[in-house]
N, C-alpha and C positions, 0 to 999 in steps of 0.2 A: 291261876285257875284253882278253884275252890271243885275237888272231888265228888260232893255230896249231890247225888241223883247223876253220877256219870259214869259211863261205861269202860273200865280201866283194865288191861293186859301188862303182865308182868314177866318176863322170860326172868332164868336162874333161881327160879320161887320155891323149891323145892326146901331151903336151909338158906342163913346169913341175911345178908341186905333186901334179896328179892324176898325173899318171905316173908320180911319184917314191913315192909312197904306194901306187902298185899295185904298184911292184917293191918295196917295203916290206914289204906283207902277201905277197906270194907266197914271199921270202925270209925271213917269219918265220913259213912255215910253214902258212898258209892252204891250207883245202881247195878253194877254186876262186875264181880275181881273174875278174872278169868288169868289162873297160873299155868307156864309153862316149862319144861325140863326134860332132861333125858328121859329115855324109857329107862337107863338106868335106878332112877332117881323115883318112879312109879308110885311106892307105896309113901313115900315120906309128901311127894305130890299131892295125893289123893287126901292125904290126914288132913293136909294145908288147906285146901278146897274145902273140904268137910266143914271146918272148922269154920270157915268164912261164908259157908254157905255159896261157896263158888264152883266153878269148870275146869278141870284140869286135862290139860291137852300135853302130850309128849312128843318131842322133835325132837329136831338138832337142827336150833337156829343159823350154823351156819351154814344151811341149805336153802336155796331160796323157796324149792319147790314145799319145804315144811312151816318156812315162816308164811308163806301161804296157807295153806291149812290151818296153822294157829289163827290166823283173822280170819279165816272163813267160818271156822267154828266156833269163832267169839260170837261174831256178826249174826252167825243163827240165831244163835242162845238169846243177845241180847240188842240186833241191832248194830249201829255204826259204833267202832271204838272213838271213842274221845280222847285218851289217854294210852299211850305206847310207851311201857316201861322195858329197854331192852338192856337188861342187867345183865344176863348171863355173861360167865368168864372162867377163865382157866389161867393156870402157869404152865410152863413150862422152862426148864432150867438152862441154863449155859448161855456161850454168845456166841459167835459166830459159827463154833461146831456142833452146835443144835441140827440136830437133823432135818430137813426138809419137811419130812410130815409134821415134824412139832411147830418150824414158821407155818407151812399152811395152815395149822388149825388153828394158830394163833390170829393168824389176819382176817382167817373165814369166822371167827367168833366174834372179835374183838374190833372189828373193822365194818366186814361184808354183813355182817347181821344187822347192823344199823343202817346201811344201803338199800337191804334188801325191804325192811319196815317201811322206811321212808316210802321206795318206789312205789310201794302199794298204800298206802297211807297217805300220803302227800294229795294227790288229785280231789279225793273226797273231802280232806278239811280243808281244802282252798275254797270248793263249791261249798259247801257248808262255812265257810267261813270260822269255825273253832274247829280246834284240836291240840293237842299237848304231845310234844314229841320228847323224853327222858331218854337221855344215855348215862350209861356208866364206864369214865374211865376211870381214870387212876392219877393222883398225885406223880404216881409216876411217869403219867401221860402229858404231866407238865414241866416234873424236873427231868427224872431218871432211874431207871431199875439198876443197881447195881451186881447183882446176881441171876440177872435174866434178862438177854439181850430179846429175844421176843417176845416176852410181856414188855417191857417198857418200851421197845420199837411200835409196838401193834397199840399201844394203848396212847403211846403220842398220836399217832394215825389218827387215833379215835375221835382225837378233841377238833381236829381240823372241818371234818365232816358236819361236827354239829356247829361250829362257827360260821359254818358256809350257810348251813339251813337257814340259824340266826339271820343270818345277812339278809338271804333271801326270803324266807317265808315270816319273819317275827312280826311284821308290819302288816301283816295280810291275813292277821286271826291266829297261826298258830305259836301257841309257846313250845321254845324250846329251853333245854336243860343240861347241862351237862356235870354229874355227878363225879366229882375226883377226890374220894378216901385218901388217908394212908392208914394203918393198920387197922381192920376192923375183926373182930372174935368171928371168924367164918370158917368152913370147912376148907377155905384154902390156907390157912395162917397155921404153920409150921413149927414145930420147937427148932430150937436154936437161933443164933445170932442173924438181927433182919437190921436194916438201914429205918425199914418203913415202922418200925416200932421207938425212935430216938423219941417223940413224943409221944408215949402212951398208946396204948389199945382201948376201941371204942367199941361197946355193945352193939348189933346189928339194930335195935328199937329206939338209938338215940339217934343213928343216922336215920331211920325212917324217919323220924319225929323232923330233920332239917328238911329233908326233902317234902314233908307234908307242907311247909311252912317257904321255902324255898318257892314251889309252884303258885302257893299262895299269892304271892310278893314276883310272882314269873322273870325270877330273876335267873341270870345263865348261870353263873361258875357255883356249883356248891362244894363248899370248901367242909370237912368232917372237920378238920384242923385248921387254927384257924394260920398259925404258923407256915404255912402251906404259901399263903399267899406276899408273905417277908421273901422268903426264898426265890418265889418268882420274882421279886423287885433284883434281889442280888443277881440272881441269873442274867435279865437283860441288864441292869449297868454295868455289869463287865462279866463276858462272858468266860475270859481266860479266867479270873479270878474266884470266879464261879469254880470251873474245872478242876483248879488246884485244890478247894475246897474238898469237892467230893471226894477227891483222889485220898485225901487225910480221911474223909469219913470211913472210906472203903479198906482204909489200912485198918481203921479202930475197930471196925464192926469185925471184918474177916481178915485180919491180918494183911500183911504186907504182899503184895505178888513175888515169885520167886523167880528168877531169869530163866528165859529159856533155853 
């Protein structure tokens, strides 16, 4: 799908990937960016909008009753969205002694936010016949997070959902997309040693630039690296051998684990 005269929602737009893809589509052309992001996130919101001549709405996506609201008041402003960019995302650290509210908000972001688009979304570009449905997971939503058992458990989640939509809706007018970086320069990307930086760090306006070009071409998997997609070959031809792998990665990147 070619942007230019279409109605495009972006959640996480505040800084990084989502921002950079909201001046993306306004700059190629799109008939109205409408960004969305925390109320924490308000003033830097607001500049983004400005700047694109767009609508800036504040939620938390991972509530259904707020991703309602962000399409309701796109819809005002400009009509039916054609494009659903659900970018936002977060980390959060550890594996299995992650506390509870860090998995919830991990699956209600990173999971249910792309549930909750779809169900509201989905009905209209079936009867309208177009619409573009984008998610963002993670590279690590197709190998593994080594440092964060709910980021890379919630961001595999991630890619199942939009393979299913694929399956189901790609033939009946809507494109889907499913967005998996690994290291990009964003207000999540930390000093210190990361597995997700062995190939390079990527500017947030190079990966718009693929996703502009990506939707073009309505093609699923977009790869920032292209490396990304070797890896998955090794993964399924042998998956123990895979494992051993990582397990070497995870000693080099963070040292060796200590017995308990």
């Amino acid at each position: 799908m070619h942007v230019k005269g279409k109605v495009c929602v972006v959640t996480g737009a505040a800084s990084g990937i989502g921002e950079a893809v909201a001046r993306a589509y306004a700059e190629a052309g799109a008939r109205g960016v409408v960004v969305a992001d925390l109320k924490s996130s308000r003033d830097k919101l607001a500049k983004v909008a400005g700047d694109i001549d767009g609508l800036a709405v504040t939620g938390d996506v991972g509530l259904e009753e707020d991703i309602k609201a962000l399409i309701a008041a796109a819809e005002d402003k400009y009509g039916p969205i054609d494009v659903f960019f659900s970018n936002a995302g977060l980390s959060r650290k550890g594996q299995e002694t992650a506390s509870d509210a860090d998995w919830d908000v991990s699956w209600r972001v990173h999971v249910m936010s792309h549930v909750f688009a779809a169900r509201a979304l989905v009905p209209g570009m079936l009867a309208r016949g177009s619409g573009y449905l984008l998610n963002t997971a993670s590279a690590a939503g197709l190998l593994a997070s080594l440092n964060s058992m709910p980021y890379g458990v919630t961001k595999n989640a991630a890619v199942a959902p939009a393979e299913h939509r694929a399956i189901q809706y790609g033939d009946r007018g809507i494109g889907l997309s499913v967005l998996c970086p690994q290291s990009v320069q964003t207000g999540m990307t930390t000093p210190g040693p990361s597995a997700a930086r062995v190939d390079g760090v990527l500017q947030p306006p190079e990966v718009a630039r693929m996703v502009i070009e990506a939707m073009e071409a309505e093609r699923f998997l977009i790869l920032s690296h292209p490396q990304v997609a070797e890896y998955m070959l090794r993964k399924a031809s042998s998956r123990d051998r895979w494992i051993a792998g990582m397990r070497r990665l995870r000693d080099k990147i963070y040292g060796a684990p200590t017995s308990a």
